[in-house]
N, C-alpha and C positions, 0 to 999 in steps of 0.2 A: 342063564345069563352070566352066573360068575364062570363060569367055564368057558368063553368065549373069551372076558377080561382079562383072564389069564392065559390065553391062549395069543392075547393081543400083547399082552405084557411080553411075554415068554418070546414073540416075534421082535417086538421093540428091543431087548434084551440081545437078542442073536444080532439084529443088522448091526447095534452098536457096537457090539463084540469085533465084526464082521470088521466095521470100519475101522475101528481102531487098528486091527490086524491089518490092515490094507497098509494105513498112514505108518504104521509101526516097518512092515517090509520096504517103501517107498523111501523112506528116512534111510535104512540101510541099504539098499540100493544106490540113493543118490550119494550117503557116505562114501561108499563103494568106488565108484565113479570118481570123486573126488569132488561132486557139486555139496555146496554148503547151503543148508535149509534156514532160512532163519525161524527162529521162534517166536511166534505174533505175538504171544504175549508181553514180548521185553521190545516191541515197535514201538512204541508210545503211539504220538502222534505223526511220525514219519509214515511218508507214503509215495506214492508217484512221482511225486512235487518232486521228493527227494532222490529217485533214479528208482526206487526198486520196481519191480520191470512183471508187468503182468502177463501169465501165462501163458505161452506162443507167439509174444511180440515178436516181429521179424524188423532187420535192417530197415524197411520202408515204412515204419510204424514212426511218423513226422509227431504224433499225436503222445507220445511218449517220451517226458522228459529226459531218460536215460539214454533214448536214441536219439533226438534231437539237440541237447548238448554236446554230442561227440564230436571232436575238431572234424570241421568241412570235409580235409583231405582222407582221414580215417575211414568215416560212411561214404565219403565216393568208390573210393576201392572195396569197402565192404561192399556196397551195393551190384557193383559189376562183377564181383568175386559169385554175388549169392544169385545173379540172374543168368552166370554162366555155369552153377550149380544145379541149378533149376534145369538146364535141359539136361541133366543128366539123373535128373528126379530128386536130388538132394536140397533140401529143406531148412535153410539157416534160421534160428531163431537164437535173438540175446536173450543170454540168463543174466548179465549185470554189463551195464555200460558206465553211463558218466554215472557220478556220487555224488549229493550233495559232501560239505563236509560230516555234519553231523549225522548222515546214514555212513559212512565212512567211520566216522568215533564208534557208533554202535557196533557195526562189525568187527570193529578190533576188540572191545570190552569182550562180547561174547567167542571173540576167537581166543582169547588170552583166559578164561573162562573155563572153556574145554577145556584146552590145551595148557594149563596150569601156568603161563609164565608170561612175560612180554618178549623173552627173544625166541621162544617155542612158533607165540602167533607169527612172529616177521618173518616164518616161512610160506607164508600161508596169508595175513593181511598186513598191508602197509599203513603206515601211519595219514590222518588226512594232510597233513603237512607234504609228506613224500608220495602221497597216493597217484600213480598214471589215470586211476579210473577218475578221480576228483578233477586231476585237471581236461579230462574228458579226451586221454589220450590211449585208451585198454578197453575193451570190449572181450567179455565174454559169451564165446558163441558155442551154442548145443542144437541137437541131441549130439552125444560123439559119432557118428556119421558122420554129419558134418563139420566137425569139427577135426576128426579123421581127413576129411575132404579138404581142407582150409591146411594143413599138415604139408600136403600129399603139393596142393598146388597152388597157395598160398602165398610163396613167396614171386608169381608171375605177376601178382599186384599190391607186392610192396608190401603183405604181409604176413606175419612171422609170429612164430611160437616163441615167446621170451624162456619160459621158465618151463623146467623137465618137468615139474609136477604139476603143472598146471597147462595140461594139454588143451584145453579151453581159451587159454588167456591170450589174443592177439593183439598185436602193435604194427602199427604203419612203418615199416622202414624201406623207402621207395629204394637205397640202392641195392635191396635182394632182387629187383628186377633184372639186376645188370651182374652183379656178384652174387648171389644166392640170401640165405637168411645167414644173417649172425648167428655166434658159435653162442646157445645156450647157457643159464646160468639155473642153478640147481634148482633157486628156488627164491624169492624176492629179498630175501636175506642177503643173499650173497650182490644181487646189485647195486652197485654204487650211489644208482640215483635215487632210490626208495629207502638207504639210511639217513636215520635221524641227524642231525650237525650236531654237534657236539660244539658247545658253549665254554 
């Protein structure tokens, strides 16, 4: 009998090992990629309510705060971008759409966190005051396939890659239909519209 316990243990022991190893590569993967994991423990009580966006939500997920806040015109073109994606087998899902504010605040605290500074994060998260995604005008769309896909032909409905590092991060600008996408800024820091005013 106790060698069975222990053999149960010693099992118990390995999956956890196992998983931890998985969540451990997955972290550096999505690092990798450039996608930011949050860490549940520093959620509080934010959740849905507040935009963060459950796992495989796609454009047509109505049922999802983060995709059903997003300005009207945004999720049209998203929606016709991702069903004209679809015949070609490519697969859009949002990893962050609209923010409340205060999932917004948390993202920045823990970007500035990492990232040791407040003008380190503003490459990387905008303040809720200046946030695109708060005012429910930025969608983040993955896996990079499709987002690669969104790059590639994107700007036939109005939407556009703002930032080089942030190959994810799309915005509506309807006259790339007609003139192409606007010329790229490095990184949310450098845009005009996502600094703070100064008092």
């Amino acid at each position: 009998m106790s060698y069975s316990l222990s053999t149960r243990t010693v099992t118990r022991r390995i999956r956890r090992g196992l998983a931890a190893t998985a969540l451990a590569l997955l972290a550096a993967a999505a690092k990798a990629l450039g996608y930011r994991l949050l860490r549940i423990r520093d959620r509080g009580a934010l959740g849905v309510a507040d935009g963060a966006i459950p796992y495989r939500t796609t454009v047509f997920d109505d049922s999802v705060a983060g995709v059903a806040n997003l300005d009207p015109a945004l999720l049209a073109a998203l929606r016709q971008a991702a069903t004209d994606a679809a015949r070609e087998g490519v697969a859009f899902y949002v990893n962050s759409g609209w923010r409340s504010p205060e999932y917004q605040r948390q993202l920045r605290r823990e970007t500035v966190a990492e990232y040791g500074s407040e003008e380190a994060a503003s490459r990387w998260v905008s303040t809720p005051e200046t946030s695109l995604h708060v005012a429910g005008r930025a969608v983040d769309i993955g896996p990079p396939p499709s987002a690669a896909w969104l790059s590639r032909n994107g700007a036939a409905y109005g939407l556009c890659q703002i930032y080089r590092n942030e190959p994810w991060h799309y915005e509506l600008r309807p006259e790339a239909i007609v003139h192409g996408p606007p010329p790229m800024y490095a990184n949310p820091s450098e845009d005009p519209r996502t600094r703070r005013k100064r008092s």
